[in-house]
C-alpha positions as CSV (number, residue, x, y, z in Angstrom):
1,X,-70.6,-158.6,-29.0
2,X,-73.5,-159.8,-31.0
3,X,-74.7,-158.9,-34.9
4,X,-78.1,-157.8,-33.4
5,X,-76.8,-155.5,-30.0
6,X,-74.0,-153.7,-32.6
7,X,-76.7,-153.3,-35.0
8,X,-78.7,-151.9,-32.1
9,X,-75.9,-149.4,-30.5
10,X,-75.3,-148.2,-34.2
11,X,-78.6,-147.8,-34.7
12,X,-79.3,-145.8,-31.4
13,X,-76.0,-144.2,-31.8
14,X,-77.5,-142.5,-35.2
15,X,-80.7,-141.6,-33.3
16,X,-78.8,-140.0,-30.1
17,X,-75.9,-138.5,-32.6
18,X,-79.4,-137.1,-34.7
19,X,-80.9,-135.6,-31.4
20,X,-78.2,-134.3,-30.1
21,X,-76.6,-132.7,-33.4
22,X,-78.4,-129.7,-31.9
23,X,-76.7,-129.0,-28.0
24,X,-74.6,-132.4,-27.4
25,X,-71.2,-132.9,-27.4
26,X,-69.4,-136.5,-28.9
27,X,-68.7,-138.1,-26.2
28,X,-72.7,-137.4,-24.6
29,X,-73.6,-139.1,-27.7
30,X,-71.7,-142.0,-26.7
31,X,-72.3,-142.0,-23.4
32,X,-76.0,-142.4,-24.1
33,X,-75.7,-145.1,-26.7
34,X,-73.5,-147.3,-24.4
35,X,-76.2,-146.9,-21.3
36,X,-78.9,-148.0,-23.6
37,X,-77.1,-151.0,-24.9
38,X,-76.2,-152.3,-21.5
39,X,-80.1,-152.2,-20.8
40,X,-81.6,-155.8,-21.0
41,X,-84.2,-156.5,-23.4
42,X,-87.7,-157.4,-22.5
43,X,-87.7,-160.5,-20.4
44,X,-90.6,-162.0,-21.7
45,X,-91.4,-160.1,-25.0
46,X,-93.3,-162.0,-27.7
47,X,-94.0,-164.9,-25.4
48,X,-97.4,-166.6,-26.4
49,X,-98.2,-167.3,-22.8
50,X,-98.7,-163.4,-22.0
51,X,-101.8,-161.8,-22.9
52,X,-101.8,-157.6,-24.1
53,X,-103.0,-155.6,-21.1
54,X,-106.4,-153.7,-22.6
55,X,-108.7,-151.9,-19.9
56,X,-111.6,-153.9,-20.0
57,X,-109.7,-157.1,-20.6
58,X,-111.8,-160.3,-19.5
59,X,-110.9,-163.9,-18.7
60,X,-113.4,-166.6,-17.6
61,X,-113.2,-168.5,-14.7
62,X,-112.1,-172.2,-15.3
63,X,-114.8,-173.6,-13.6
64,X,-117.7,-171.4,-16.1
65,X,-119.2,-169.8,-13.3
66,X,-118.1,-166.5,-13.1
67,X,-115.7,-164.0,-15.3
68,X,-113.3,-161.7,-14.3
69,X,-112.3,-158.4,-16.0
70,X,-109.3,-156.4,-15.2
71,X,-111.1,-152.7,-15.5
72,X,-108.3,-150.7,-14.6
73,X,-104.6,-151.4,-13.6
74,X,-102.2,-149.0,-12.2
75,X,-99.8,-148.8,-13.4
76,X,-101.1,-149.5,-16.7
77,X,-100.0,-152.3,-18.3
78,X,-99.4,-154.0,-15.1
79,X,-95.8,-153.4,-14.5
80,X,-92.5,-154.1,-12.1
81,X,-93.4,-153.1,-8.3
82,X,-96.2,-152.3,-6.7
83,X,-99.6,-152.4,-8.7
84,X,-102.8,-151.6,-7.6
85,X,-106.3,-153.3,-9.5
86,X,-109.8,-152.8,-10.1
87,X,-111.6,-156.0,-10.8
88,X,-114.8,-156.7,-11.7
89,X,-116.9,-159.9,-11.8
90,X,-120.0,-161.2,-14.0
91,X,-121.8,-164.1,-14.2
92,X,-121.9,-166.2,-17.7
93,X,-124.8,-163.4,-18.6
94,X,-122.2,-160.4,-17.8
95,X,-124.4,-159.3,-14.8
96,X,-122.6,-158.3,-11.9
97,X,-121.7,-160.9,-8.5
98,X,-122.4,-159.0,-5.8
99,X,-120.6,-160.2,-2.5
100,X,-118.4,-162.2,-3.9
101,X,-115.0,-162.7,-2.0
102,X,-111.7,-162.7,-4.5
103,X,-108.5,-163.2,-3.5
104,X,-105.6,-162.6,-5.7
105,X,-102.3,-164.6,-6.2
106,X,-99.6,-163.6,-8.2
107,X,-97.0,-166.5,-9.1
108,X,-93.9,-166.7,-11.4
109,X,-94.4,-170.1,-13.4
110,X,-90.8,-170.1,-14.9
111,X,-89.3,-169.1,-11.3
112,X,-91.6,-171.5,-9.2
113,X,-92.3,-168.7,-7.1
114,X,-94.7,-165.9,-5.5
115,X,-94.9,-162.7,-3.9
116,X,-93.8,-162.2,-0.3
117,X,-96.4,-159.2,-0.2
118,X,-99.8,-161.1,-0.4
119,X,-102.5,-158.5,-2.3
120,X,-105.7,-157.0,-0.1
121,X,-109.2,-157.5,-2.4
122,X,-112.3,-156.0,-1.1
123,X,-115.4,-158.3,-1.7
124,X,-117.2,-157.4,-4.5
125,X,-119.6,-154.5,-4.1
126,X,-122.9,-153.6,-6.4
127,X,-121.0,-153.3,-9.5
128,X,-119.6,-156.6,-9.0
129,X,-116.3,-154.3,-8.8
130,X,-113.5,-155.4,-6.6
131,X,-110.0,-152.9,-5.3
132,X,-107.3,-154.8,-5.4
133,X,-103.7,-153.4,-3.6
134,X,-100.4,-154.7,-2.7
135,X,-100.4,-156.4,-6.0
136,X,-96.2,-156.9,-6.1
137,X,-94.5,-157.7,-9.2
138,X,-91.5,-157.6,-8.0
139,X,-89.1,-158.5,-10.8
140,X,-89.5,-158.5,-14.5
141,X,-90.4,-161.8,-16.3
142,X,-94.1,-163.8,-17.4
143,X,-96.6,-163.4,-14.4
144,X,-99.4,-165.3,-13.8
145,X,-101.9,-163.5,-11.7
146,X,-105.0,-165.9,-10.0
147,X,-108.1,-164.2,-9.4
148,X,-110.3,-166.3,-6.9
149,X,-113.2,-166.0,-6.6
150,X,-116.0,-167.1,-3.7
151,X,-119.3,-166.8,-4.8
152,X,-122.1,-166.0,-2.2
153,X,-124.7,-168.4,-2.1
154,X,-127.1,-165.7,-3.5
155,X,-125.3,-165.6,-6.8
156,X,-127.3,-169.0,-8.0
157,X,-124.1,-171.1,-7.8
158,X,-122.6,-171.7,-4.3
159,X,-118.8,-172.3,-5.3
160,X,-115.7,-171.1,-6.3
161,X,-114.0,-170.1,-9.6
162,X,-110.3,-169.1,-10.7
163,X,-109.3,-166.5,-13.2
164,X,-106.6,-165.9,-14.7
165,X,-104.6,-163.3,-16.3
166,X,-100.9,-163.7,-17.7
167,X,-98.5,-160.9,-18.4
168,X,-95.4,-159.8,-19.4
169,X,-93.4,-157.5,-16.9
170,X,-90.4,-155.5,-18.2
171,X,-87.2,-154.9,-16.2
């Protein structure tokens, strides 16, 4: 066993033996430090490729012509299974797209790997907002979720951009 997981059971061991000094017996104590020293630790924590979920949050589009902000995920911060998103994109001047189709595609760069559920996204609606569903994140490690984005000819720029947001998911 490792310096750092005995530091950690002994450590939780003191904190379960403090809480329970109260109603638990010994062996409860126990019982509960060794479940949460089997439990893995954060696939992905601290890596520099995931950004910190924040409502709000806002990427630009590779190409410059839109950007995309993740206004509310659910669960929030995106986590393992299935997750449901409101998106909304702006143009460089933060006004809303209206129309615009996006199509969202999760991928697991370290796994080489997607989704076998592909996501639903409404085209963009006065707000520029779009619902997003069916967003799987299946098991726990860095995601990278691609937000594309077809902009109608009205927007002033007939193309496409991609988005990006990168997080963390915990097992």
């Amino acid at each position: 066993m490792s310096i750092r997981r005995t530091n950690a059971m002994a450590a939780t061991l003191f904190a379960v033996a403090l809480g329970c000094a109260a109603g638990c017996s010994g062996s409860d104590a126990v019982e509960a430090a060794a479940a949460d020293a089997s439990r893995p630790a954060s696939a992905c924590a601290g890596d520099p490729r995931a950004q910190t979920y924040a409502a709000g949050m806002e990427q630009p589009g590779l190409a410059g012509n839109a950007r995309v902000r993740l206004v509310v995920a659910d669960p929030a911060p995106p986590a393992k299974g299935l997750n449901a998103w409101t998106l909304q994109v702006v143009d460089a001047g933060g006004a809303p797209i209206v129309g615009a189709v996006v199509t969202v595609k999760p991928f697991m760069p370290d796994h080489g790997h997607g989704s076998s559920l592909v996501p639903s996204a409404t085209p963009t609606d006065a707000a520029g907002r779009s619902s997003v569903t069916g967003l799987e994140l299946f098991m726990a490690g860095v995601w990278e979720v691609s937000v594309l984005v077809a902009l109608p000819a009205d927007a002033g720029v007939s193309a496409t951009d991609t988005a990006k947001l990168t997080f963390c998911v915990d097992g």
